[in-house]
C-alpha positions as CSV (number, residue, x, y, z in Angstrom):
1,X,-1.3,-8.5,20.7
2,X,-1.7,-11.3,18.4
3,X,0.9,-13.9,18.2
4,X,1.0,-14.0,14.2
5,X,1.9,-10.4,14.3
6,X,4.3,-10.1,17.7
7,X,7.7,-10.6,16.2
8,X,6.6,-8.0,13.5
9,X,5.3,-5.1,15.1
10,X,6.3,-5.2,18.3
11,X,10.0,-6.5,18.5
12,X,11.6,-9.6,20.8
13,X,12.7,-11.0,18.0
14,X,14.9,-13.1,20.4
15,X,12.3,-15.0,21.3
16,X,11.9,-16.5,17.7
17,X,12.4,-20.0,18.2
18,X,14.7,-20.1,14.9
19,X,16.4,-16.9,15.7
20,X,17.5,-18.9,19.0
21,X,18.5,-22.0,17.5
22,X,20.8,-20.4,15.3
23,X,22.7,-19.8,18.6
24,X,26.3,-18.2,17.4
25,X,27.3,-15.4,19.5
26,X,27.3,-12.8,16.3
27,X,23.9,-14.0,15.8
28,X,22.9,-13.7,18.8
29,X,24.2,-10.5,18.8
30,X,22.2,-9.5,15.5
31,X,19.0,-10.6,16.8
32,X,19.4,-8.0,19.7
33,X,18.9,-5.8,17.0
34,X,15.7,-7.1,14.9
35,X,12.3,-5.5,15.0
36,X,13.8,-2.5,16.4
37,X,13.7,0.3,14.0
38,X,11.2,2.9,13.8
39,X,10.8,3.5,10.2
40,X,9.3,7.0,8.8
41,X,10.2,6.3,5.1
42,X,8.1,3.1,4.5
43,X,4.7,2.2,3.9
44,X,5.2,-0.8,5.9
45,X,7.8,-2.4,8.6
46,X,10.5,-2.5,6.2
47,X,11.8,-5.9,7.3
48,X,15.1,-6.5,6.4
49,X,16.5,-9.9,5.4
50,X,17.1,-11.2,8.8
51,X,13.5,-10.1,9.8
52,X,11.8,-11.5,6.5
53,X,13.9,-15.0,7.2
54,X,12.5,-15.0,11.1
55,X,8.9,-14.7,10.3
56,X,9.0,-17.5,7.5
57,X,10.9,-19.5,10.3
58,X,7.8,-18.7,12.2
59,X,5.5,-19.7,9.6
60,X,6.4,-22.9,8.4
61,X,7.3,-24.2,11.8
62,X,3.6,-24.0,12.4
63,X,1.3,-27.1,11.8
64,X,-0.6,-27.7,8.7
65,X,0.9,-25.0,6.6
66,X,0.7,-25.3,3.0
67,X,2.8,-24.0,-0.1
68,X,1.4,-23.1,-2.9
69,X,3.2,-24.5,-6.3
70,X,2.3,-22.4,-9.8
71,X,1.1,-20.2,-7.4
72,X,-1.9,-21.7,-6.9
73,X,-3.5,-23.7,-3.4
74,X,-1.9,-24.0,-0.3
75,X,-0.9,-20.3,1.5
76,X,-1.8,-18.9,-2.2
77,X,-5.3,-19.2,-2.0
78,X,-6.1,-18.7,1.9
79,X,-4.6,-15.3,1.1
80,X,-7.0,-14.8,-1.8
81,X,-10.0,-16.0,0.0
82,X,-9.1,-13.5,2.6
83,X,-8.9,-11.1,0.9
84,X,-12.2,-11.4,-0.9
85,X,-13.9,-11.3,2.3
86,X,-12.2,-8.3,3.7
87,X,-13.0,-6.6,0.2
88,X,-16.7,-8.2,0.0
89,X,-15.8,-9.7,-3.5
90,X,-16.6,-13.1,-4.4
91,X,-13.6,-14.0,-5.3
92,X,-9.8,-12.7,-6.0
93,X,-6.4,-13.5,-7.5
94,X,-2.7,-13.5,-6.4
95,X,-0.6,-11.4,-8.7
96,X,3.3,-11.1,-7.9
97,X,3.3,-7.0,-9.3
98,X,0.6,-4.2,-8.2
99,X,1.5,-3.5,-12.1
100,X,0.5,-6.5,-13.4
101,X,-2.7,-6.5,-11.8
102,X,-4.0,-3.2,-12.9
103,X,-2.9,-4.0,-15.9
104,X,-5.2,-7.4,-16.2
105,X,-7.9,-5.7,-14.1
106,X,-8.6,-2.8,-17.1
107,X,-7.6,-5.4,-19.8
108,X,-10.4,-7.8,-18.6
109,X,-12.5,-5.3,-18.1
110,X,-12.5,-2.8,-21.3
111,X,-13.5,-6.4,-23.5
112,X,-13.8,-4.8,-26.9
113,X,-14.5,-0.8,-25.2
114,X,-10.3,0.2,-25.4
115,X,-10.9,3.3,-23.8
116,X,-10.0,3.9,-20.1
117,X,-10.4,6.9,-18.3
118,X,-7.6,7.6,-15.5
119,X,-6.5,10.3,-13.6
120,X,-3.0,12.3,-15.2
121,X,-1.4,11.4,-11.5
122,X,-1.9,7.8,-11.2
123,X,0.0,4.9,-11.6
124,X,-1.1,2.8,-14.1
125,X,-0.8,6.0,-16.6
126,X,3.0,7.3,-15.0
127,X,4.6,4.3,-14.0
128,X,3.8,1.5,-15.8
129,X,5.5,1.7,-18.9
130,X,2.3,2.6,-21.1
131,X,1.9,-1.3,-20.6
132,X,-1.9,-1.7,-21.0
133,X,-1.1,0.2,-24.2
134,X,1.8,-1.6,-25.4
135,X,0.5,-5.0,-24.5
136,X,-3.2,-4.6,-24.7
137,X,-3.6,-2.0,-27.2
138,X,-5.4,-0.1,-24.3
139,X,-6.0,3.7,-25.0
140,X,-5.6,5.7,-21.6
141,X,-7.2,8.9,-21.0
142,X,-5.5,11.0,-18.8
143,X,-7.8,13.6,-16.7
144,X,-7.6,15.8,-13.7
145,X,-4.0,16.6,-14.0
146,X,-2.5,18.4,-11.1
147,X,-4.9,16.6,-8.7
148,X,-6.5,13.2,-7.1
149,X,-10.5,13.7,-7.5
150,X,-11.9,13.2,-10.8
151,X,-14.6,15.6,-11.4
152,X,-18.2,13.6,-12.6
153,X,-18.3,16.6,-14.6
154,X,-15.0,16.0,-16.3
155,X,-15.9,12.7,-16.7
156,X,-19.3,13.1,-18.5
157,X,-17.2,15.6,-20.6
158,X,-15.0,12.6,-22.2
159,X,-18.0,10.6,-22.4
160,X,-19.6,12.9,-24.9
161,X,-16.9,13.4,-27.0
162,X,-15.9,9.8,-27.0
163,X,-19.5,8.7,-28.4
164,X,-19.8,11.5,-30.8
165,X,-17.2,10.9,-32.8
166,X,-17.0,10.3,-36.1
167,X,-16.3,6.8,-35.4
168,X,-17.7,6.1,-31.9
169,X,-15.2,5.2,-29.4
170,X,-16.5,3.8,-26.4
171,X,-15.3,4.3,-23.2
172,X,-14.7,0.9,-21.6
173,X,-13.2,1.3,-17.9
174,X,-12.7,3.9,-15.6
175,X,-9.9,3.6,-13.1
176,X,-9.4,5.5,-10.0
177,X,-6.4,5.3,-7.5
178,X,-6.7,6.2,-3.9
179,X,-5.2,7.0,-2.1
180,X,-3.0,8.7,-5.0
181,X,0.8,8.2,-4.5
182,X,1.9,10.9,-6.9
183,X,-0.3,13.3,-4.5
184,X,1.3,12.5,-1.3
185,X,-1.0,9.3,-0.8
186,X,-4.3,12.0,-0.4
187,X,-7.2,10.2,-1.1
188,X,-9.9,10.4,-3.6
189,X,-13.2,12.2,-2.2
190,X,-15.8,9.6,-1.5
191,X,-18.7,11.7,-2.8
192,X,-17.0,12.2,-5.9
193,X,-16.3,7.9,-6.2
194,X,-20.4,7.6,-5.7
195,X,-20.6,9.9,-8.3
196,X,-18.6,8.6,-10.8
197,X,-19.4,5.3,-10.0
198,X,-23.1,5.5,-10.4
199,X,-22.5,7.6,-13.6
200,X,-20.6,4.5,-14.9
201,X,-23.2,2.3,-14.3
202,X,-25.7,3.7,-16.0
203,X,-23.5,3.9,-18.6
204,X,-22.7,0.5,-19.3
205,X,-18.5,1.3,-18.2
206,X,-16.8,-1.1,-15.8
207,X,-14.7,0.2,-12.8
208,X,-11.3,-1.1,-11.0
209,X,-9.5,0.8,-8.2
210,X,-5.9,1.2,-8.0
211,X,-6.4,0.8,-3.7
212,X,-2.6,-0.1,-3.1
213,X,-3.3,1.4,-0.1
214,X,-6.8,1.7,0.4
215,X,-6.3,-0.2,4.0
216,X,-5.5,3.0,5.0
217,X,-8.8,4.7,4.1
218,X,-10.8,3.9,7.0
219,X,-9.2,5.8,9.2
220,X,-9.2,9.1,7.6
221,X,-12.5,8.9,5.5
222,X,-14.9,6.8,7.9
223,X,-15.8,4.6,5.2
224,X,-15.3,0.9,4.9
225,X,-13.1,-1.3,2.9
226,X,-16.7,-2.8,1.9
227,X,-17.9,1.0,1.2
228,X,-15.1,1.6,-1.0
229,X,-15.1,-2.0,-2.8
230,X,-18.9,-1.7,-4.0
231,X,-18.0,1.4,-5.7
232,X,-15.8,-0.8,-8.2
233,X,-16.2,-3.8,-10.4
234,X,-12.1,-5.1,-9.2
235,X,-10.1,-3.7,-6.8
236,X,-5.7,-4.3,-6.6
237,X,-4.5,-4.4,-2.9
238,X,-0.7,-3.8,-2.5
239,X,0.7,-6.9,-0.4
240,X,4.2,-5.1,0.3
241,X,3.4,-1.5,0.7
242,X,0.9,-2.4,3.9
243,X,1.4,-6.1,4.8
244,X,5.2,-6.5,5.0
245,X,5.3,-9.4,1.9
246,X,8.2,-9.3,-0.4
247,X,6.1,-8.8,-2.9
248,X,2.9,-9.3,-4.7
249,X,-0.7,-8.2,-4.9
250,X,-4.5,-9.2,-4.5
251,X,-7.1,-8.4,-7.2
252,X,-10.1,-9.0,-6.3
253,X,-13.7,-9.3,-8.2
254,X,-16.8,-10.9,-8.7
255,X,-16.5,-15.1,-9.4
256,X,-17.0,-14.5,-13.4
257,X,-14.4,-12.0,-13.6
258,X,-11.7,-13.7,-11.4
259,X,-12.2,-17.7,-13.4
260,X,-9.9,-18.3,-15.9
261,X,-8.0,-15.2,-14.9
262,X,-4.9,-17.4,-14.0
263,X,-4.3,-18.1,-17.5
264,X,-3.5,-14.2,-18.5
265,X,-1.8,-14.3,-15.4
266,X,0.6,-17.4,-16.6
267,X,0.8,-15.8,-20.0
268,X,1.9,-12.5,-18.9
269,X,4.9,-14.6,-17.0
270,X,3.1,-14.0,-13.9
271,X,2.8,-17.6,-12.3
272,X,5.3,-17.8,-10.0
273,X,6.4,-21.6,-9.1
274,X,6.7,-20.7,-5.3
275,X,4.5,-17.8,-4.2
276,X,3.8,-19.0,-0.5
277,X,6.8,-16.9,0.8
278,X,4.9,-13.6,0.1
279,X,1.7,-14.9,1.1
280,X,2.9,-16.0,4.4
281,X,4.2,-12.8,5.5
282,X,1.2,-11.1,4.5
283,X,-1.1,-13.4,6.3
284,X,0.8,-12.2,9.5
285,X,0.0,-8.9,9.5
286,X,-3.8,-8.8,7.4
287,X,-6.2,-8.9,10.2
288,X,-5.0,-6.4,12.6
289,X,-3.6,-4.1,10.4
290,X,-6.3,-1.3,10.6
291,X,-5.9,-1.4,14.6
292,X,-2.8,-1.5,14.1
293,X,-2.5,1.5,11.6
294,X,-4.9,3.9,13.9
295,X,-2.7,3.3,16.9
296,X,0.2,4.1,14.8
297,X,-1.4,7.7,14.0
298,X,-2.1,8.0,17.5
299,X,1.6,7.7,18.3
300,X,2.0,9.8,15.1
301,X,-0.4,12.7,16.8
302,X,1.4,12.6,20.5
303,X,4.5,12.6,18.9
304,X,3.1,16.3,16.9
305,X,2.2,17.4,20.6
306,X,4.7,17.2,21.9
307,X,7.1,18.7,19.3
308,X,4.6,21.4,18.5
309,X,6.3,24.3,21.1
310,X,10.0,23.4,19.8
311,X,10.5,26.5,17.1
312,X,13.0,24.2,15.6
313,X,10.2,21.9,14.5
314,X,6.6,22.2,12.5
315,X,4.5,20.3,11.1
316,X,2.2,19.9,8.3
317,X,-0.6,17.5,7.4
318,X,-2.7,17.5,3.9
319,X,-6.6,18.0,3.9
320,X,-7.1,14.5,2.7
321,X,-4.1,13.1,3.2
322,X,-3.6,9.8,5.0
323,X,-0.3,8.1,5.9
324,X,2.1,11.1,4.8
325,X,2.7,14.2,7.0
326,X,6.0,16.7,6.8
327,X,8.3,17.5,9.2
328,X,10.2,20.6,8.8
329,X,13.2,21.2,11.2
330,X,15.9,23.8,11.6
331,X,19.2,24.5,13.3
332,X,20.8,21.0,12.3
333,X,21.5,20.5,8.7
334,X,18.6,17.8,7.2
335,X,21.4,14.4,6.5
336,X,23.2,15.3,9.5
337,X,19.7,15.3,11.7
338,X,18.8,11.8,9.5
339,X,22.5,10.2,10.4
340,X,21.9,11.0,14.0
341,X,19.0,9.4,14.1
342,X,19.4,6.4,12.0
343,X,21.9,5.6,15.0
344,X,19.0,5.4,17.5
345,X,17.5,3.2,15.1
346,X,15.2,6.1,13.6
347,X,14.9,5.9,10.1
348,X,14.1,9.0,8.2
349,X,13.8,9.6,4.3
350,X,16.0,12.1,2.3
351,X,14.9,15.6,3.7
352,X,15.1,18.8,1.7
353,X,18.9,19.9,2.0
354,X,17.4,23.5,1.9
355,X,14.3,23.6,4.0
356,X,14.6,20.8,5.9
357,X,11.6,19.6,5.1
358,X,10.9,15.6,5.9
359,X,8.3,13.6,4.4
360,X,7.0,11.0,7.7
361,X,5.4,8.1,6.6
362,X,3.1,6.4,9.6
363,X,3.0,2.9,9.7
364,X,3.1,0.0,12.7
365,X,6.9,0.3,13.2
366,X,5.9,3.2,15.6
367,X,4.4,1.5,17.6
368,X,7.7,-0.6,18.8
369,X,9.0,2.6,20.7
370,X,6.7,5.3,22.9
371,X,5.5,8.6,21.1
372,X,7.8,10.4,24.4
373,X,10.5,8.5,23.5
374,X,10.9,9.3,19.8
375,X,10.7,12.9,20.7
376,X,13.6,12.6,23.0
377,X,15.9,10.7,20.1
378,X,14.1,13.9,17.4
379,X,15.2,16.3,20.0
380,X,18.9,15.0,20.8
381,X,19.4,14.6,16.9
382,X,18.5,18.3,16.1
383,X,20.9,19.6,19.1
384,X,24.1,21.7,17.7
385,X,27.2,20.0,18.3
């Protein structure tokens, strides 16, 4: 495995030189204890403090790294030109919120067009505050409520009636997320992108893609970041929910659309003095994080096998989803089964105190302890006492 990414994935965290040179005994103890967990409720690793503080230790013990200040230069922009070459954009732009950079991305975009088509279940229209309305005098048209693919058909629909109004309203933007969070992170069909995307074109509308977590695409669609990226005009990349950062976000775009951008993003209060802490963590984990995420299903799959003849467990995995799956299981009451196993150093999210129904994230943390072995510590938890 890759250096820049052993103390995250894989564990040893004792043999961080700054976790050693601490050198008390309780810390010494507590590193013991780092890199350990196997996490089914987070996109990501989860790090916790201790972690987060070992890997900058890591970082900036390394020759020739670089801050950033205003966040601008230095890590700042080696993670945007990485970025823009993973995406196959010319060009892209740190942003410390995934909100903030949708929000500039349609904003940009729409110019003098304020109308942007969205799906009902995204982010930008749920859980952003209305702030491209508020602040950008944005008018967001929800579609497709219920579900993640927008129909072309539903979209030529709003087309129509926005240009044969009375007063024409143009439609300026369409913006797709996928996958879709609100839907159990299932993605967006691929045909159905092409679709709209070509339709768009024709049409004179610009197109951004809410892909917080389109990393995880690949995998499950067998199309390429690239594929996905040349559908859209910008594309927003999480940097916590996949690449273990403290925070922050990548938009990416074409060298027109990203110049100058900095600006909005200073006026919108977004220019952090000190970025470099987020975009060193991120760094770590960027280029081996679609191996990383197909040998986590892997795990994922044996660990399914092997539970799949124990009646006190099922399973259950969406048609298009990709890094969710549910866990049901039975006999042991659902927080008692989570405490047991957040004492092996399992962690589990809230299951349904009636069904017992688990939502399992997959990420890299499962890769830290043998698909065999986790079934041992799922079967010991669900024992009756």
């Amino acid at each position: 495995m890759d250096r820049r990414r052993f103390l995250g994935v894989s564990g040893a965290a004792a043999a961080s030189p700054m976790l050693a040179a601490l050198g008390t005994p309780a810390t010494a103890n507590a590193a013991t204890t780092l890199f350990k967990r196997v996490n089914f409720a987070s996109d990501g690793l989860a790090l916790s403090p201790a972690e987060y503080a070992a890997l900058l230790g890591e970082v900036v013990a390394q020759d020739g790294f670089e801050p950033d200040y205003y966040s601008q230069g230095g890590a700042i922009r080696q993670l945007e030109r990485k970025f823009a070459k993973l995406l196959g954009k010319d060009d892209a732009i740190y942003l410390p919120t995934g909100t903030l950079a949708n929000h500039l991305a349609v904003r940009k975009l729409a110019g003098d067009d304020r109308r942007v088509l969205v799906q009902a279940e995204s982010h930008l229209y749920n859980d952003s505050g209305d702030c491209a309305q508020t602040l950008s005098g944005l008018n967001l048209v929800p579609m497709a409520e219920g579900g993640s693919t927008l129909p072309v058909e539903e979209v030529e629909r709003w087309l129509a009636r926005s240009s044969s109004g009375r007063v024409e309203t143009r439609v300026g933007v369409i913006a797709i997320e996928s996958p879709v969070r609100r839907r159990h992170h299932e993605m967006v069909d691929f045909d159905a992108l092409k679709r709209a995307s070509t339709l768009a074109r024709e049409r004179g509308i610009r197109l951004h893609l809410d892909g917080a977590r389109m990393f995880n695409l690949p995998l499950h669609s067998g199309q390429s970041l690239h594929a996905y990226s040349a559908l859209f005009d910008t594309v927003y990349v999480s940097l916590w929910k996949h690449f273990n950062a403290a925070s922050g976000a990548i938009l990416a775009g074409d060298a027109a659309f990203i110049e100058g951008l900095y600006h909005q993003r200073r006026m919108f209060g977004g220019a952090l003095p000190h970025a470099w802490p987020e975009a060193a963590v991120a760094l770590r984990f960027v280029d081996g994080y679609l191996e990383d995420y197909a040998k986590s299903w892997q795990v994922a799959d044996r660990l399914i096998a092997l539970l799949q003849d124990d009646r006190r467990f099922s399973f259950e995995k969406l048609p298009r989803g990709t890094s969710r799956f549910f866990m049901t299981m039975t006999g042991v009451a659902p927080e008692l089964f989570r405490e047991r196993l957040a004492k092996q150093g399992v962690v589990l999210s809230h299951g349904h105190p009636d069904t017992g129904r688990f939502a399992m994230e997959v990420n890299a943390s499962l890769l830290r302890v043998s698909a065999d072995a986790l079934a041992g510590m799922l079967i010991n938890a669900a024992v009756i006492a």
